[in-house]
Biopython code that builds the backbone (N, CA, C, O; Angstrom):
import numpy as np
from Bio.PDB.StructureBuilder import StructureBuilder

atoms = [
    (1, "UNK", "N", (-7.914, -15.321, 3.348)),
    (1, "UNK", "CA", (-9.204, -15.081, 2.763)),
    (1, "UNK", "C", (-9.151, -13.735, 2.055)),
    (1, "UNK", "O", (-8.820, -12.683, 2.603)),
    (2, "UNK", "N", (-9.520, -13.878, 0.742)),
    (2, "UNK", "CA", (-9.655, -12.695, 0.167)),
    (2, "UNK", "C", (-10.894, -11.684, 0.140)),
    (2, "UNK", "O", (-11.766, -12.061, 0.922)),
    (3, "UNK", "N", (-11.162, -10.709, -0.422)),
    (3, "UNK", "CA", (-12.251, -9.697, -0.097)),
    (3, "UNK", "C", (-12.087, -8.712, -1.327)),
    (3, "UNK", "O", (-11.050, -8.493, -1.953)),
    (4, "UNK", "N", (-13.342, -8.169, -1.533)),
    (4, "UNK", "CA", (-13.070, -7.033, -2.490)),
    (4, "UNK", "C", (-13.723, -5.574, -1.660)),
    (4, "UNK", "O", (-14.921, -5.436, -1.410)),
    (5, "UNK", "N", (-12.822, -4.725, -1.373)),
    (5, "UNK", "CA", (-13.497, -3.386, -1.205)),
    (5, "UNK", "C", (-13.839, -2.300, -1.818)),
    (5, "UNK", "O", (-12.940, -1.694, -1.236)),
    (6, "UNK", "N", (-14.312, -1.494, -2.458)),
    (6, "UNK", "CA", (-15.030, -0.796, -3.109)),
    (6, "UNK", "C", (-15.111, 1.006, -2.091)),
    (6, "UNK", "O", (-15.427, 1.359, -0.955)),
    (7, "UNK", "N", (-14.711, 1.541, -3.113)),
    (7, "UNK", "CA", (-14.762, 3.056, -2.299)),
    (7, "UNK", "C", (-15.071, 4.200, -3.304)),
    (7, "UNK", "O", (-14.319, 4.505, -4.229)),
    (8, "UNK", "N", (-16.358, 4.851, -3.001)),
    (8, "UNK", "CA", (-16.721, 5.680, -3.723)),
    (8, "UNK", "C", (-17.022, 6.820, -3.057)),
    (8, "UNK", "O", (-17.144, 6.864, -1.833)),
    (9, "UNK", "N", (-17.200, 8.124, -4.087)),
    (9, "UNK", "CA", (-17.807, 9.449, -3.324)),
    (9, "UNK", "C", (-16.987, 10.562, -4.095)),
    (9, "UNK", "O", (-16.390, 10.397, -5.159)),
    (10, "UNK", "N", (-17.090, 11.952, -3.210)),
    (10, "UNK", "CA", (-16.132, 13.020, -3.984)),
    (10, "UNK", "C", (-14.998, 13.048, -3.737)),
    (10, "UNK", "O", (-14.599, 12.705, -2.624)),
    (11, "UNK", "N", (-14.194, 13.449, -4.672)),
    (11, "UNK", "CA", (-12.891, 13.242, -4.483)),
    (11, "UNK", "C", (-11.992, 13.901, -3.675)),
    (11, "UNK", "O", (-11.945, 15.000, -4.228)),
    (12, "UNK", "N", (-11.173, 13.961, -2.635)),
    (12, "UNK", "CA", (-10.789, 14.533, -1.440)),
    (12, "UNK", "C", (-9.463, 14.280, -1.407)),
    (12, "UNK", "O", (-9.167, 13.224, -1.967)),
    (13, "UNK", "N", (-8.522, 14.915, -0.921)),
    (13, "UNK", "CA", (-7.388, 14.186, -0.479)),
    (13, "UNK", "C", (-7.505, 13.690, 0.537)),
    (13, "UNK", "O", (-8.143, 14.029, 1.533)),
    (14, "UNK", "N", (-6.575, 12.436, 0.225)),
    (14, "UNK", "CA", (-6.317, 11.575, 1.373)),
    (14, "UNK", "C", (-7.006, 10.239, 1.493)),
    (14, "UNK", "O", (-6.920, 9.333, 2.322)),
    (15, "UNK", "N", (-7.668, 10.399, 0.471)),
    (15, "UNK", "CA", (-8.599, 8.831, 0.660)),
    (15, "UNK", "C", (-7.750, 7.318, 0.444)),
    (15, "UNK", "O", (-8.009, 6.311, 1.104)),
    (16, "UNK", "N", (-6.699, 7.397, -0.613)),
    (16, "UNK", "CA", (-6.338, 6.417, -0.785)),
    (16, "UNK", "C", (-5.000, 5.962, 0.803)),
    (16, "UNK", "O", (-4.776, 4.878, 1.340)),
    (17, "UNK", "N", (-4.530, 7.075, 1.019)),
    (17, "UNK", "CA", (-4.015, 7.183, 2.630)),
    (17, "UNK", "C", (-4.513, 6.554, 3.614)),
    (17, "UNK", "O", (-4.127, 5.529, 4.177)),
    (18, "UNK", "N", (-5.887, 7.591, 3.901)),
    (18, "UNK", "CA", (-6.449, 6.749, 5.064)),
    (18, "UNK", "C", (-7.142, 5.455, 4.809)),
    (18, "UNK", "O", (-7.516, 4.971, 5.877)),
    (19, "UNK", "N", (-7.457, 4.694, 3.741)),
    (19, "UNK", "CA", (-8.143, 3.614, 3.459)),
    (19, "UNK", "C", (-6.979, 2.479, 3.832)),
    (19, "UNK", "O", (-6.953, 1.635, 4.728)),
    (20, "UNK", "N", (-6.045, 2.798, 2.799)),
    (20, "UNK", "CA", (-4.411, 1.793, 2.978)),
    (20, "UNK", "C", (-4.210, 2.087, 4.388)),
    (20, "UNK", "O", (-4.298, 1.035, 5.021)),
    (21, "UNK", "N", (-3.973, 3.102, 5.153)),
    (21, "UNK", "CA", (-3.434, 3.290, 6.442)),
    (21, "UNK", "C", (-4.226, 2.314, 7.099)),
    (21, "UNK", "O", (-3.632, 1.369, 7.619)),
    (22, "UNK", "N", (-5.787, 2.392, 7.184)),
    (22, "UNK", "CA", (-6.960, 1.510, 8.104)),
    (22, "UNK", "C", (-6.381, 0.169, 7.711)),
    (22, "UNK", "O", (-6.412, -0.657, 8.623)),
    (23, "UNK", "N", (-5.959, -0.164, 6.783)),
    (23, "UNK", "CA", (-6.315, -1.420, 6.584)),
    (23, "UNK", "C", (-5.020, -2.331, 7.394)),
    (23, "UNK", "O", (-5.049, -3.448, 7.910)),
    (24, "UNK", "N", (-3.637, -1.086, 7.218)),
    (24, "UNK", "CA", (-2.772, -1.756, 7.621)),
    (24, "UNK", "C", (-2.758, -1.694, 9.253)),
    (24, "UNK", "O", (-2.269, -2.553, 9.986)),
    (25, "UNK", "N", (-3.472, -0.358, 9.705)),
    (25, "UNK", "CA", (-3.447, -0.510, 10.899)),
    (25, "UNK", "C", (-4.075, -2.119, 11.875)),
    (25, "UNK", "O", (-3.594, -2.593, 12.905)),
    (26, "UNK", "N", (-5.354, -2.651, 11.001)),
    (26, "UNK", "CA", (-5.703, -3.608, 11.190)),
    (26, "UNK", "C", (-5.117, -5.652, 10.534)),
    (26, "UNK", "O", (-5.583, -6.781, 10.695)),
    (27, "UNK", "N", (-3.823, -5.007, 9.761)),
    (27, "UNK", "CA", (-3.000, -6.274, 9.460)),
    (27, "UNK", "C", (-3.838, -6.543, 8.086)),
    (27, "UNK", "O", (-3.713, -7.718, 7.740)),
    (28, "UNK", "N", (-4.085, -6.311, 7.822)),
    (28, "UNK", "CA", (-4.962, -6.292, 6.145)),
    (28, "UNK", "C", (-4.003, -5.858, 4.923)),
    (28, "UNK", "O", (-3.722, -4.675, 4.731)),
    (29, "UNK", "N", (-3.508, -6.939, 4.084)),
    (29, "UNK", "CA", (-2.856, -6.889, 3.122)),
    (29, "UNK", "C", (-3.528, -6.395, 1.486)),
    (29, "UNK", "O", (-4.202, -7.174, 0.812)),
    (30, "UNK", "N", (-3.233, -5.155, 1.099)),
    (30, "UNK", "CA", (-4.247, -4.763, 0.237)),
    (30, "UNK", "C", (-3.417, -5.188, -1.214)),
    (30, "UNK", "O", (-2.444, -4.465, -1.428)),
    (31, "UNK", "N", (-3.669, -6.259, -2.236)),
    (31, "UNK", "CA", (-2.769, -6.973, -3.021)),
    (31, "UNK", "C", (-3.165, -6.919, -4.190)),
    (31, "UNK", "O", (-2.471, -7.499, -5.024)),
    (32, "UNK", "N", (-4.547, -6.128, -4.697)),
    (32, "UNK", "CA", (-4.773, -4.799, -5.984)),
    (32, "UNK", "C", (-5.066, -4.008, -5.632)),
    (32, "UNK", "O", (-5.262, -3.898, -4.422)),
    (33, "UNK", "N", (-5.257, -3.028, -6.472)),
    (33, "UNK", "CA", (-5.785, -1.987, -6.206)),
    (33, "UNK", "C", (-5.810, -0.944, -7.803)),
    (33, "UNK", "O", (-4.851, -0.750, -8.550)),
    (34, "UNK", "N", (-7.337, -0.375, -7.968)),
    (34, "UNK", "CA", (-7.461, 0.335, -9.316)),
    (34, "UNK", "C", (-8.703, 1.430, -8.565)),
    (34, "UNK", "O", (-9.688, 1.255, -7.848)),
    (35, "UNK", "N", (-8.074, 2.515, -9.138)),
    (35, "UNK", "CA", (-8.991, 3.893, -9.134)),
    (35, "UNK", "C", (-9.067, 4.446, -10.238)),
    (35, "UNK", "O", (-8.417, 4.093, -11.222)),
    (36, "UNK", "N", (-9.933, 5.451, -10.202)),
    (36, "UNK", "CA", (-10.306, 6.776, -11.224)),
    (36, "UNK", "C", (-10.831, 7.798, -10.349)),
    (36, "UNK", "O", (-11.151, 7.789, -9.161)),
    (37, "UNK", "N", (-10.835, 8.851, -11.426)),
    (37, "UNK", "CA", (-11.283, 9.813, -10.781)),
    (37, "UNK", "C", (-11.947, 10.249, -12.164)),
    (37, "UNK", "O", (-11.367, 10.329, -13.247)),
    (38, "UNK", "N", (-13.224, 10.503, -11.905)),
    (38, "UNK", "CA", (-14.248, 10.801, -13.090)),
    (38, "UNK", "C", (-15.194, 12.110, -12.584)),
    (38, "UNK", "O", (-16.274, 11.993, -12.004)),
    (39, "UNK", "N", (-14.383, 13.677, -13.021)),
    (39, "UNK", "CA", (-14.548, 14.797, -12.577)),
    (39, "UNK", "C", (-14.306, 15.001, -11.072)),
    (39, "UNK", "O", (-13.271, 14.781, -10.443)),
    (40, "UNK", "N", (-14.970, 15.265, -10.825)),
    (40, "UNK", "CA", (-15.206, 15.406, -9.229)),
    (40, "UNK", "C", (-15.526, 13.725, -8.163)),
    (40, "UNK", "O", (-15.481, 13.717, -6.933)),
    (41, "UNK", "N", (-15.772, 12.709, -8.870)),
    (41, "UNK", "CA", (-16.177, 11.268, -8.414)),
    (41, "UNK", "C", (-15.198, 10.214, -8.528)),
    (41, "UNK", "O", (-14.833, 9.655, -9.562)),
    (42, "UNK", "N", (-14.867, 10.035, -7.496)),
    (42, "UNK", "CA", (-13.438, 8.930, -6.915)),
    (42, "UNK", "C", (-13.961, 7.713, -6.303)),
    (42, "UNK", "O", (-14.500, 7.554, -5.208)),
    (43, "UNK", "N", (-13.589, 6.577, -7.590)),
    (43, "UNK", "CA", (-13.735, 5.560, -7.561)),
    (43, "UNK", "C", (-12.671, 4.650, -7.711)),
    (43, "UNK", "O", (-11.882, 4.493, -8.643)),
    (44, "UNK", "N", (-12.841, 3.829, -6.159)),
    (44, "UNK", "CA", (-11.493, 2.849, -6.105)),
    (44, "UNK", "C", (-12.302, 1.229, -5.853)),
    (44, "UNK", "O", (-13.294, 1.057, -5.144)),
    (45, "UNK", "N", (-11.690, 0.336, -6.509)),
    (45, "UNK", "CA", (-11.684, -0.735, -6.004)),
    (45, "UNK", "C", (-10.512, -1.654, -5.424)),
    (45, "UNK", "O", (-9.444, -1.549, -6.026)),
    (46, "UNK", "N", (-10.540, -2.291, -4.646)),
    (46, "UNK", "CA", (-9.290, -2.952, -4.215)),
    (46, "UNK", "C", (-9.680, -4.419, -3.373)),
    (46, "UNK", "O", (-10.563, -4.641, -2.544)),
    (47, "UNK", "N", (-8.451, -5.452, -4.059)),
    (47, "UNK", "CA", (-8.487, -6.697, -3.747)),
    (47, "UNK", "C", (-7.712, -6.807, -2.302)),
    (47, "UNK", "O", (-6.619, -6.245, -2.235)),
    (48, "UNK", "N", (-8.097, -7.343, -1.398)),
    (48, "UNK", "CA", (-7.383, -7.293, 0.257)),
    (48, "UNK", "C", (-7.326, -8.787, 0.110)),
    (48, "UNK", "O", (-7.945, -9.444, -0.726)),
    (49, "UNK", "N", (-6.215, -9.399, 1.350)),
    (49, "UNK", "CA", (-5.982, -10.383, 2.033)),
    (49, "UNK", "C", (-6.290, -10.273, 3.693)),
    (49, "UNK", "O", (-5.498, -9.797, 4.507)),
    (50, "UNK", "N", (-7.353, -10.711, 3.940)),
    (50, "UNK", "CA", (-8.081, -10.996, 5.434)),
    (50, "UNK", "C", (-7.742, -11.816, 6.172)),
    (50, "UNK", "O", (-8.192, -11.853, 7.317)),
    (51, "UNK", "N", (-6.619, -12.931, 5.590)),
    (51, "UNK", "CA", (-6.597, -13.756, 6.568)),
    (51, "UNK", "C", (-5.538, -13.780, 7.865)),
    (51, "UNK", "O", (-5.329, -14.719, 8.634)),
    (52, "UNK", "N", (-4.938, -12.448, 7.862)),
    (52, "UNK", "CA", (-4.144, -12.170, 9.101)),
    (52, "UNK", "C", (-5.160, -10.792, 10.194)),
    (52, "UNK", "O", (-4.785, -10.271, 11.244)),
    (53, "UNK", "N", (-6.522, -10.549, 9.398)),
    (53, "UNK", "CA", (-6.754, -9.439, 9.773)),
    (53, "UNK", "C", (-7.330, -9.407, 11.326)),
    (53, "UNK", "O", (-8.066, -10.354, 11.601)),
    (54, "UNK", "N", (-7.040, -8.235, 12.596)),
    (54, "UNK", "CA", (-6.902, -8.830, 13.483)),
    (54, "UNK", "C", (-8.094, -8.733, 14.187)),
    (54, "UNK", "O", (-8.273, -8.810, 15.402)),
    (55, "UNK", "N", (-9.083, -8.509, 13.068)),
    (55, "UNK", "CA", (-10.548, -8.380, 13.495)),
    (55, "UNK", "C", (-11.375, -9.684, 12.784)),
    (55, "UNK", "O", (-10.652, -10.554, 12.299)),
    (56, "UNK", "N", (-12.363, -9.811, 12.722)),
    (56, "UNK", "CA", (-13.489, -10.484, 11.596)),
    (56, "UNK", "C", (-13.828, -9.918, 10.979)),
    (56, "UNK", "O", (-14.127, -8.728, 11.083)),
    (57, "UNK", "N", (-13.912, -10.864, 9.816)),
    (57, "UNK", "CA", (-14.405, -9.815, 8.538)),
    (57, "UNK", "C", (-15.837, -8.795, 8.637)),
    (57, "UNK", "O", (-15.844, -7.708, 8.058)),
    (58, "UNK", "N", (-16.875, -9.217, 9.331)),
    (58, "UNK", "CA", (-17.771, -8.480, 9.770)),
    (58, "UNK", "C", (-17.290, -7.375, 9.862)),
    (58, "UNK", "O", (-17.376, -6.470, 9.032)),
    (59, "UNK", "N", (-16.490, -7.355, 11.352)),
    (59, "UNK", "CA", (-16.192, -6.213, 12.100)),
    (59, "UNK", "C", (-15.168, -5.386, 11.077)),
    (59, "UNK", "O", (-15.342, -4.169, 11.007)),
    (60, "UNK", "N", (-14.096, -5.996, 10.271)),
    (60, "UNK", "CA", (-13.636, -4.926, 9.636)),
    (60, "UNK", "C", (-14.315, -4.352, 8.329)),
    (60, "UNK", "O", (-13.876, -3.333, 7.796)),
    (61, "UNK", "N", (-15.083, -4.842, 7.980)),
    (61, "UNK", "CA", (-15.940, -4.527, 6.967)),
    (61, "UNK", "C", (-16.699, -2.845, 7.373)),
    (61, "UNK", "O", (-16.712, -1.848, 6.652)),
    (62, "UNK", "N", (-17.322, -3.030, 8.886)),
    (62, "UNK", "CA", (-17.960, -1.998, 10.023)),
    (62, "UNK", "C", (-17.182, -1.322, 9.832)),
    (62, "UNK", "O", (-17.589, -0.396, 9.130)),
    (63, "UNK", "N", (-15.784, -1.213, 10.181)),
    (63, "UNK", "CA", (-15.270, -0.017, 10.623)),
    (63, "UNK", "C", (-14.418, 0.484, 9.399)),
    (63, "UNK", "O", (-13.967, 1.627, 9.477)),
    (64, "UNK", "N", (-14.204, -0.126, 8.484)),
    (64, "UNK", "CA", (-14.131, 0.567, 7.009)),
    (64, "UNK", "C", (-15.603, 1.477, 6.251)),
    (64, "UNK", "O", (-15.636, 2.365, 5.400)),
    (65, "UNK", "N", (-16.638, 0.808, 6.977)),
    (65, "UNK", "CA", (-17.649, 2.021, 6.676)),
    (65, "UNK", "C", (-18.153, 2.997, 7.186)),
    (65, "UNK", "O", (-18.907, 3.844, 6.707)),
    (66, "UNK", "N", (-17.535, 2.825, 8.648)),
    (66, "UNK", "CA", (-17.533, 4.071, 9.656)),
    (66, "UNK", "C", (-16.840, 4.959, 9.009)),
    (66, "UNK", "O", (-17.440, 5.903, 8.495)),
    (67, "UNK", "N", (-15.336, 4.839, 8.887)),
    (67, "UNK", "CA", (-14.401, 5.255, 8.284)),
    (67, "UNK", "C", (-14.600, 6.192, 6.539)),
    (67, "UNK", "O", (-14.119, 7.245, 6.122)),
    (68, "UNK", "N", (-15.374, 5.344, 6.031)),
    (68, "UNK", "CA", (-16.678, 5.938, 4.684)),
    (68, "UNK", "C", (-17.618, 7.160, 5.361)),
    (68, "UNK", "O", (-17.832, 8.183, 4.709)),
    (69, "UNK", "N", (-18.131, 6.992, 6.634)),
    (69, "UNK", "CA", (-18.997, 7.604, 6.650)),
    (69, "UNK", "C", (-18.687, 9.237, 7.372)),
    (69, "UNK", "O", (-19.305, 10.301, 7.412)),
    (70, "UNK", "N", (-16.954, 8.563, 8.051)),
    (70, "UNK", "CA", (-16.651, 9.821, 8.715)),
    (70, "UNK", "C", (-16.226, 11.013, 7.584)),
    (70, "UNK", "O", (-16.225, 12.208, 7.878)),
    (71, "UNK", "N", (-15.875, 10.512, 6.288)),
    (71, "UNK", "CA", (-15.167, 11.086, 5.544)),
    (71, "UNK", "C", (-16.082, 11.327, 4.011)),
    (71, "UNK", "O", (-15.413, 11.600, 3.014)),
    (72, "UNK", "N", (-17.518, 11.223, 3.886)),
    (72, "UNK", "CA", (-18.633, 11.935, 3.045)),
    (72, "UNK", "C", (-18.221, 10.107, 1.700)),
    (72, "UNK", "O", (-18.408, 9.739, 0.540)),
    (73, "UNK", "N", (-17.802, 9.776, 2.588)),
    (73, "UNK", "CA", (-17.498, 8.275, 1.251)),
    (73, "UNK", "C", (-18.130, 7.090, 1.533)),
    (73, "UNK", "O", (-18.097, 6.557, 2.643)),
    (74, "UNK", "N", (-18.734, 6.633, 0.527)),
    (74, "UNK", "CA", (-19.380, 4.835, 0.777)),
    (74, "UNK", "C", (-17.941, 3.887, 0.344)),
    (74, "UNK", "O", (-17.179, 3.864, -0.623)),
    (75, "UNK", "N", (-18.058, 3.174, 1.593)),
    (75, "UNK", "CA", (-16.805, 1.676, 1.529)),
    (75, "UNK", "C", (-17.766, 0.614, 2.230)),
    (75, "UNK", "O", (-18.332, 0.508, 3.318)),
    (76, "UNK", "N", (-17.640, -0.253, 0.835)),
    (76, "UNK", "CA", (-18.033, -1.351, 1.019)),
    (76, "UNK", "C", (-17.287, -2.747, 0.899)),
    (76, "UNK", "O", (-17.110, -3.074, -0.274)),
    (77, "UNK", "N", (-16.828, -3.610, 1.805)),
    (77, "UNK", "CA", (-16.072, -4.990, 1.879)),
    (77, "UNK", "C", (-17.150, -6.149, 1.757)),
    (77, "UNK", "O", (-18.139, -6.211, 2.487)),
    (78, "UNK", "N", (-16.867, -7.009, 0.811)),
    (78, "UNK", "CA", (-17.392, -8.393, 0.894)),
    (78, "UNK", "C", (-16.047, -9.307, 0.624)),
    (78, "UNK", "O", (-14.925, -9.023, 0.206)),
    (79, "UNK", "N", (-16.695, -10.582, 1.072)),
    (79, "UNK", "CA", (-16.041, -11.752, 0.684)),
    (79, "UNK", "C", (-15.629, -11.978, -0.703)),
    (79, "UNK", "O", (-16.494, -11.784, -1.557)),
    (80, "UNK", "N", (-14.508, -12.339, -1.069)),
    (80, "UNK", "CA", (-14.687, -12.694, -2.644)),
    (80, "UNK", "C", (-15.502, -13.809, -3.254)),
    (80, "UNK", "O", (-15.597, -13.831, -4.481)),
    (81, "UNK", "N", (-16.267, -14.994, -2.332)),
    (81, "UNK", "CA", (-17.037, -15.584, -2.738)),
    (81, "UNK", "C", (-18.426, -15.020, -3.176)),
    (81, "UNK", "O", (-19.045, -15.444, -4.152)),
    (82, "UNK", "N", (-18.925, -13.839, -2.202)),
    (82, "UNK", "CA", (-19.796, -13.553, -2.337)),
    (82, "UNK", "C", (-20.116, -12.388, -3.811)),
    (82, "UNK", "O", (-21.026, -12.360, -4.638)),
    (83, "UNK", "N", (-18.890, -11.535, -3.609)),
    (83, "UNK", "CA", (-18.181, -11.036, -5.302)),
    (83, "UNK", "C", (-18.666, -11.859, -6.260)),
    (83, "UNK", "O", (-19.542, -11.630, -7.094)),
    (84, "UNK", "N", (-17.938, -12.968, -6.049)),
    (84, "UNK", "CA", (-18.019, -13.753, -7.112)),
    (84, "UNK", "C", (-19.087, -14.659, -7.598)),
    (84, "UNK", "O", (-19.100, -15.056, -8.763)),
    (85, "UNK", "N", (-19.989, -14.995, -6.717)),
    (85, "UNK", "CA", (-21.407, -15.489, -7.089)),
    (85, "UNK", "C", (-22.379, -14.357, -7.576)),
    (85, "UNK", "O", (-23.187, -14.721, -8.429)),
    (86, "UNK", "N", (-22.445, -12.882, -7.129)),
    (86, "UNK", "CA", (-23.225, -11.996, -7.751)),
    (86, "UNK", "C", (-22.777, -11.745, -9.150)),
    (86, "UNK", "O", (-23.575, -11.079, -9.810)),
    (87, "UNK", "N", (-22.069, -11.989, -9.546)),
    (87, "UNK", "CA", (-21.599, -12.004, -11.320)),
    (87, "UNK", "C", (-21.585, -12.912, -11.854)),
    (87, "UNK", "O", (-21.861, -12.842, -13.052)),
    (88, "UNK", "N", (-21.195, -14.500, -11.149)),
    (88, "UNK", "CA", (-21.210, -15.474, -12.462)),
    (88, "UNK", "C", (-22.587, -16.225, -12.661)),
    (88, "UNK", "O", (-23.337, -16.800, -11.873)),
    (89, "UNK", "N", (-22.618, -16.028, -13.815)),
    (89, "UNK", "CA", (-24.333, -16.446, -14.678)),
    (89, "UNK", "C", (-24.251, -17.915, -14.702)),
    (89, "UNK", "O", (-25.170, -18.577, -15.184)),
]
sb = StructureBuilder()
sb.init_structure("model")
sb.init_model(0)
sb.init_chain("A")
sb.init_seg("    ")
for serial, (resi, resn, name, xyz) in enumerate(atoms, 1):
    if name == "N":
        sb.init_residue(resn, " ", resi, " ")
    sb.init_atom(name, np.array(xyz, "f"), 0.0, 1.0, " ", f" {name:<3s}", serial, name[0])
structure = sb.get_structure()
């Protein structure tokens, strides 16, 4: 099952580290991935593979935004279905 996560906020070291690190710590295959950095504002999006992940998507969704929240950053995970119905007209 695929997913899109989304990570925004100021730009810090280490974000793209600990985000990839979380994900692998939890068996989460991250299989795009595109950032910027626009002044001071670090914006990543990234395509994951969930279906080995050793949580539910709920729950890893939670603790990727704990993980946002420990570190001054919004991370947000959805389904790619759900991605994908908020855009197509």
């Amino acid at each position: 099952m695929r997913a899109v996560m989304t990570v925004t906020g100021k730009d810090i070291i280490g974000i793209l580290a600990e985000v990839s690190g979380k994900c692998s710590e939890l068996n989460v295959n991250i299989t795009e991935v595109t950032q910027s950095v626009l002044q001071d504002l670090f914006c990543m999006i990234m395509l994951v593979d969930t279906g080995k992940c050793s949580v539910p998507l709920s729950e890893f969704s939670d603790i990727m935004s704990r993980l946002g929240q420990d570190r001054g950053l919004d991370i947000h995970v959805m389904h790619e279905a759900v991605f994908d119905s908020m855009y197509h007209v």
